[in-house]
Each structure stands twice: as structure tokens, then as C-alpha cells.
C-alpha positions as CSV (number, residue, x, y, z in Angstrom):
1,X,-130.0,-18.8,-24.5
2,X,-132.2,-18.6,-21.1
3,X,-132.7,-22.4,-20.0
4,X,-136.3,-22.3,-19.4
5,X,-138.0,-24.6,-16.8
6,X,-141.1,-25.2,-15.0
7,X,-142.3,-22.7,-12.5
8,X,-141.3,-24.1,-8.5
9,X,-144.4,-25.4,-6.6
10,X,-143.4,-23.5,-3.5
11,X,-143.2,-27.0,-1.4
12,X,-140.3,-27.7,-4.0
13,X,-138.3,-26.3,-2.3
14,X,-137.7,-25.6,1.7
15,X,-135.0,-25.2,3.9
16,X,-135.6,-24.3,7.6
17,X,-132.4,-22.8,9.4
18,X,-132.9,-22.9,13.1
19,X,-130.6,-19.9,14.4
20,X,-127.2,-20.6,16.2
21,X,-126.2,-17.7,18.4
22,X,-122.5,-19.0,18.9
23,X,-121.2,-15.5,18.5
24,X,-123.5,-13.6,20.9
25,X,-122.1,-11.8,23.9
26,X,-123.3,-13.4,27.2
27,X,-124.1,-10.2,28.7
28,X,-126.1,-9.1,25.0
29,X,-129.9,-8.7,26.1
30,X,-130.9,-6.3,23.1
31,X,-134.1,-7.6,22.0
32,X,-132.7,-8.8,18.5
33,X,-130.3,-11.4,20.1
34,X,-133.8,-12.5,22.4
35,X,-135.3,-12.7,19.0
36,X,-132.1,-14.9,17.4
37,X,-131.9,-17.3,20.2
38,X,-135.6,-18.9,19.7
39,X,-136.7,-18.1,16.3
40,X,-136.8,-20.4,13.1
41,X,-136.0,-18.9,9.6
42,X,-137.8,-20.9,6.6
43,X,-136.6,-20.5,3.2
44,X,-138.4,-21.7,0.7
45,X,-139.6,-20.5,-3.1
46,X,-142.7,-18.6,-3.8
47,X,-144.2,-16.4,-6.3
48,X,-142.9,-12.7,-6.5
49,X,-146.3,-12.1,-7.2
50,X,-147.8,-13.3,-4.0
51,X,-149.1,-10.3,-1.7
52,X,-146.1,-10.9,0.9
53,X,-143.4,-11.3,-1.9
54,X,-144.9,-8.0,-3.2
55,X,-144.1,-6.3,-0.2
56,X,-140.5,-6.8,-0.2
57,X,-139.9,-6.2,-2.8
58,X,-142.0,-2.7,-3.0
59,X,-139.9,-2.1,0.4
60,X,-136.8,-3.1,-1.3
61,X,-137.6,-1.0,-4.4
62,X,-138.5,2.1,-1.4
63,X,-134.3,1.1,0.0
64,X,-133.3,1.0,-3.0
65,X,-134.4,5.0,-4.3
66,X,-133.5,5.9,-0.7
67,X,-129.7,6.1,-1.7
68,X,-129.8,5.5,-5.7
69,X,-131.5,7.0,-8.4
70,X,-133.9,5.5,-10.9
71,X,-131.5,5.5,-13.6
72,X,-129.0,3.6,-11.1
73,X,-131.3,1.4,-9.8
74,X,-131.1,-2.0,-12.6
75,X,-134.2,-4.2,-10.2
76,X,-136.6,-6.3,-11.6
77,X,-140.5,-6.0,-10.6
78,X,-142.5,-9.0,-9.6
79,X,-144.0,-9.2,-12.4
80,X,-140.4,-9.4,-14.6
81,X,-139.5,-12.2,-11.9
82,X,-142.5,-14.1,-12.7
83,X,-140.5,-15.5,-15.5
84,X,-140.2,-19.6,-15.5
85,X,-136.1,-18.9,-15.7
86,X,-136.3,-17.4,-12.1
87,X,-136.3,-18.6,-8.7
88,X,-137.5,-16.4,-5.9
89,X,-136.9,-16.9,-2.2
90,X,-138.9,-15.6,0.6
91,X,-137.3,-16.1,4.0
92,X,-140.2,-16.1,6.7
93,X,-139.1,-15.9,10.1
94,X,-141.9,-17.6,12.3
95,X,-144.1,-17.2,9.4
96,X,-143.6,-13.4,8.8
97,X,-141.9,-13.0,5.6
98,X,-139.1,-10.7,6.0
99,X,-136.7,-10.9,3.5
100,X,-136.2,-12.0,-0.4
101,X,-134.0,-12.8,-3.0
102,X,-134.1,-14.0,-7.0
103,X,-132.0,-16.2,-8.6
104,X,-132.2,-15.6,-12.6
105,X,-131.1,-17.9,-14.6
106,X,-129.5,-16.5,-17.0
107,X,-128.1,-19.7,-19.3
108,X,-124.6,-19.4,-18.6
109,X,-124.5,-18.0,-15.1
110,X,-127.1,-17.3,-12.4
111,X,-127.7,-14.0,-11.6
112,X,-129.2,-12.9,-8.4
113,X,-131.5,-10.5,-7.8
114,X,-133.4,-8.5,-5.1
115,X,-131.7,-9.7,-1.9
116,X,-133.2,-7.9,0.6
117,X,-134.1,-8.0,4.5
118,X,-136.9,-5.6,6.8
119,X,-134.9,-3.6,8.8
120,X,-136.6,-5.5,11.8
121,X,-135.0,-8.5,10.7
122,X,-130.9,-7.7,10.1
123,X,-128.8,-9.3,12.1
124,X,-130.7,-11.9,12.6
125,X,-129.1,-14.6,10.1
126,X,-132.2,-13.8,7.2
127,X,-129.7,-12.4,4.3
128,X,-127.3,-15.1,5.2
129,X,-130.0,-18.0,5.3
130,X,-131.3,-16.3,2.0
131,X,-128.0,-16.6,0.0
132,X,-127.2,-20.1,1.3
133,X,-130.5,-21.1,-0.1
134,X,-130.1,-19.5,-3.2
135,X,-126.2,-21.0,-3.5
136,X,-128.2,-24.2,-2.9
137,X,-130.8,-23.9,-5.5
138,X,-128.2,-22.9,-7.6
139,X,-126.2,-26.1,-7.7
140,X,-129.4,-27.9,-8.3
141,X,-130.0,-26.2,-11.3
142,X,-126.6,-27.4,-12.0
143,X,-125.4,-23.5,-12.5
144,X,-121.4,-23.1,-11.8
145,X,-121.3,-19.6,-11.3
146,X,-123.5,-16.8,-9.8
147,X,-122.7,-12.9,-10.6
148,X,-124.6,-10.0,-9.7
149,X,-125.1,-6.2,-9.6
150,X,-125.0,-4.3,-6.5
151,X,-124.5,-0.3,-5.1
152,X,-121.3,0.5,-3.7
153,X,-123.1,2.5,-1.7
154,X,-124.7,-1.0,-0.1
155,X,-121.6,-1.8,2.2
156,X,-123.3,-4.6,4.4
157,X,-124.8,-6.4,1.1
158,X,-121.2,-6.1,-0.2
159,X,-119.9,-7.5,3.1
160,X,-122.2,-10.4,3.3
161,X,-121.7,-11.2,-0.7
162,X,-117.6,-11.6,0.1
163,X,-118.4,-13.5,3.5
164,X,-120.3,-16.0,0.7
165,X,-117.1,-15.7,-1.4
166,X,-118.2,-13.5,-4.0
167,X,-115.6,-11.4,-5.6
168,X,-114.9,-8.3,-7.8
169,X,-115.3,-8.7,-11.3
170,X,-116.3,-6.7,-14.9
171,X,-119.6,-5.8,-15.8
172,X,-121.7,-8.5,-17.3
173,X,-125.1,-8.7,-19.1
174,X,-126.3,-5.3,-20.5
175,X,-125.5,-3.5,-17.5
176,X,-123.9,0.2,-18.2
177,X,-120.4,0.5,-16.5
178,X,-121.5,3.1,-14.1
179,X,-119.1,4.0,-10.7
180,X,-122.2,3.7,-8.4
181,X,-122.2,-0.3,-9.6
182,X,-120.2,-3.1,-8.5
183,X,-119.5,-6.4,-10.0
184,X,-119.2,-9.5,-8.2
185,X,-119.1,-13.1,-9.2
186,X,-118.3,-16.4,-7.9
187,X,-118.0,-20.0,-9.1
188,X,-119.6,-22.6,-7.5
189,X,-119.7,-26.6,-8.0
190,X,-123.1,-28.1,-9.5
191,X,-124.6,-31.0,-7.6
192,X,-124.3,-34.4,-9.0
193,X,-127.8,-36.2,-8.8
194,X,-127.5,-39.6,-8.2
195,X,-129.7,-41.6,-10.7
């Protein structure tokens, strides 16, 4: 059973990640590491139905048929994430939104959904601010573990899904057991709210 709650006011919930360049070359001047050193990523939730979230998630669905075929690509529309059992996180960097990513949850688990990033903004930090905020809104909801669907074919979501400690598991849900899919979960602790 699908734990339904109220739909998030998007000033529910906002987390602003101010990006670190501790890793950066000193002699990198490529305008992407400019861009990391002075820019501010805002994560926060908003409506997949909202002109920017539509975007991203038209772009992602653009990626997605780029590589995949429709009968291996298992997305969700804006509209199907307009659901009050679903979260949806736009990161805006400098008030451009450039990435996205839906948390479902699905009563048991949370599944997540959608993570995507512009091409203008990867390797920036957006896809890893995106999934801490989404681990975060997960242990609000007081979820304990997070699985979801992704294309082998995908190797840097894969890459960033393990760096978060996702690992290999089984199909789930009513997902077909196709070889172009791959399985990842991982368990996470819940918040305790103090009273």
C-alpha cells in the first residue's frame, strides 16, 4: 500500500549546496571548473508539472530514446509524478534549473526516478547535490531503503548511484527482467524527529 501524503509546498523543502572544488587541478581553467568555483546549487521540491520541471524531464525523456528504446525505457511523465506519493527535485544552479530527480514512494521502499542533469551542467556537483537531497528527503519520510531502475548502458548514473552506496540487486516492482536493466538498492537509516 502507497503511503499517501500531502503534496510539498515547494518552500518545504530547500537545501542550497555551495560548490567545493577541493579536487580541481590548479592549472584546470576549462570554463566548467570557472563555473564550479562561484556557483550555488539549490535543491529544493517543485511540481513536475511546472514549465522548467517539464523541460527536464522532456530532455531526459529525449537522453533517454537516444540510447534505449521505448519498450526499454520504464520513466514516468510529469503528469504520472504529480502523484501526492512523489517527491520531485529540481536542482537550479543560479536559478537555472538544470537537473531533476523523483523520489516515489512506493510504501515499502522509495524508489527514485528521473535523475537527470543538462549536459551544460555535469560535472558540476548537480547529480550528486540531487541524490543527497533526495537520500535526505528520504529519511524524512522515514523510508529505510531506496531502489531503482537504470540502463546499463548509463555508466556515469551507475557510477554516481555506487559512489552514493547503491548496490546490485533483483528486479523489483513490476519491472520485466530485461538485460538492458539494472537493479540497485540501498538501505538507509530514517530520521528520528525529536518531539
Amino acid at each position: 500500500m502507497l503511503r499517501k501524503y500531502a503534496a510539498a509546498n515547494p518552500t518545504d523543502f530547500s537545501l542550497t549546496f555551495d560548490a567545493q572544488v577541493k579536487d580541481k587541478p590548479p592549472h584546470d581553467d576549462s570554463p566548467a571548473s570557472a563555473k564550479r568555483a562561484d556557483m550555488t546549487i539549490t535543491v529544493r521540491t517543485e511540481s513536475p508539472t511546472r514549465p522548467d520541471s517539464r523541460a527536464l524531464i522532456d530532455a531526459s525523456q529525449k537522453a533517454l530514446l537516444e540510447v534505449y528504446p521505448p519498450e526499454e525505457c520504464f520513466s514516468l511523465s510529469a503528469g504520472e509524478l504529480a502523484t501526492p506519493n512523489t517527491q520531485f527535485l529540481v536542482a537550479r544552479v543560479d536559478g537555472r534549473a538544470q537537473g531533476c530527480v523523483a523520489l516515489v514512494d512506493m510504501g515499502q521502499y522509495g524508489e527514485v526516478k528521473r535523475l537527470f542533469v543538462r549536459p551544460e551542467a555535469r560535472g558540476m556537483g548537480v547529480g550528486r547535490a540531487l541524490m543527497a537531497a533526495l537520500e535526505g528527503t528520504a529519511r524524512d519520510l522515514g523510508l529505510t531503503c531506496l531502489r531503482l531502475e537504470t540502463g546499463r548502458a548509463l555508466t556515469a548514473a551507475a557510477r554516481l548511484y555506487r559512489e552514493f552506496g547503491f548496490r546490485e540487486c533483483g528486479t523489483f516492482g513490476q519491472y520485466p527482467e530485461i538485460p538492458a536493466c539494472l537493479f540497485m538498492e540501498k538501505r538507509i537509516i530514517a530520521r528520528v524527529r525529536q518531539t
